[in-house]
N, C-alpha and C positions, 0 to 999 in steps of 0.2 A: 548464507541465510542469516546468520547473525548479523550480519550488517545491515540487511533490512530489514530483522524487526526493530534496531534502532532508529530507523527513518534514513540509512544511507545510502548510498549507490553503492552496491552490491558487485558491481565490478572495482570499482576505483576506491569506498569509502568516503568517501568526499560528503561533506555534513549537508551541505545545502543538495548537492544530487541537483537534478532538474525542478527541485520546487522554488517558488517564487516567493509563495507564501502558503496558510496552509492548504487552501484549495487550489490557487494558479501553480500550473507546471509550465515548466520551459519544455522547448524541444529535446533539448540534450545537458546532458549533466556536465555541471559548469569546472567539474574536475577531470573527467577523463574525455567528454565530448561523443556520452555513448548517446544515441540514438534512441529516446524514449519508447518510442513505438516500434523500432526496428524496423521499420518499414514493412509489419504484419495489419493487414488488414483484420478489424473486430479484438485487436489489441486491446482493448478496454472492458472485455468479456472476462479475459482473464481474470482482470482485477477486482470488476465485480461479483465474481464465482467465489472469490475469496472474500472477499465482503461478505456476500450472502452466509457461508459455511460458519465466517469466523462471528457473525451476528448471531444468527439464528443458534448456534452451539453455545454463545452464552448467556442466551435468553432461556434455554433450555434448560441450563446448567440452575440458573435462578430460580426458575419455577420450582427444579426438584428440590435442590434446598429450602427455599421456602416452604415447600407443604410440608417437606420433612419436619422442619422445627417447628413448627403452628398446628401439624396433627393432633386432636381430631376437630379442631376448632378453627381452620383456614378461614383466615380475613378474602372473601373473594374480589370484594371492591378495591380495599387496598392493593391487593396482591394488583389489580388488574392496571391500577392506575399506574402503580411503580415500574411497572413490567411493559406496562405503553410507552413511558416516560423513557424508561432502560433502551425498548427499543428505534428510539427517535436519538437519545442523545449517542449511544453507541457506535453506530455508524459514522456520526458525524467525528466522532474522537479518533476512528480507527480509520479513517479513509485513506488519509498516506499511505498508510502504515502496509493496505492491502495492493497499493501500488507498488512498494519497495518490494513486497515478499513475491506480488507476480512474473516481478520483472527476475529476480533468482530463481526464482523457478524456470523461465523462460532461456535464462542466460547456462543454468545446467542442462539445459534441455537440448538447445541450440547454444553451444560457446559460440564466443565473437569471432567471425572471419577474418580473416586477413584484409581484404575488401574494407568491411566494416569497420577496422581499425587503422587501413591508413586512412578513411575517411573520418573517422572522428579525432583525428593527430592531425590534420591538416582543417581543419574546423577549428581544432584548438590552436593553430600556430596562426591563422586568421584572425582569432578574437584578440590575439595577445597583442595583434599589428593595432588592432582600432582603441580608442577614448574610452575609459569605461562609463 
């Protein structure tokens, strides 16, 4: 789990993992050769269930603070714009992030099979034949 809240592959560590950049992902992670989606259909739900929780919990978290310190005199426009603002830039900073954490959550849920692993060791010993 610590390795993806840093942004890594949660199996292998590996800094890049499956992303390309910070939106594009690869299929599989360019260090161990794990299979992004695992081949679960709605694989992407996970990730946004986490998104959703980890947004909305600190959108939440801002509002109470904010009224706390501003009582009894709440800025409601400001508070309203910032808090628009929080929630548009927020997701966008954390989107990785909630890919890395679903896929550890995924991968303690269901460890990787045998199957699974000589197929991403033979993916990798593939890549390592071709041009980068």
């Amino acid at each position: 789990m610590l390795r993806a809240i840093v942004r890594r592959c949660p199996r292998c560590g590996s800094r890049r993992a499956w992303f390309r950049s910070w939106f594009a992902q690869g299929e599989r992670c360019v260090g161990c050769g794990l299979r992004r989606t695992r081949g679960v259909d709605g694989h992407e739900l996970g990730a946004l269930t986490i998104g959703l929780v980890l947004n909305i919990g600190l959108v939440i978290a801002a509002v109470g603070i904010a009224v706390a310190l501003t009582v009894p005199d709440v800025p409601v426009v400001t508070l309203y714009v910032i808090l628009a603002s929080a929630a548009i830039v927020i997701p966008v900073v954390t989107w990785p992030l909630t890919h890395t954490i679903w896929i550890a959550i995924d991968l303690r849920v269901r460890p990787v099979s045998d199957d699974e692993a000589a197929e991403a060791a033979a993916w990798l010993a593939g890549r390592d034949g071709q041009p980068s």
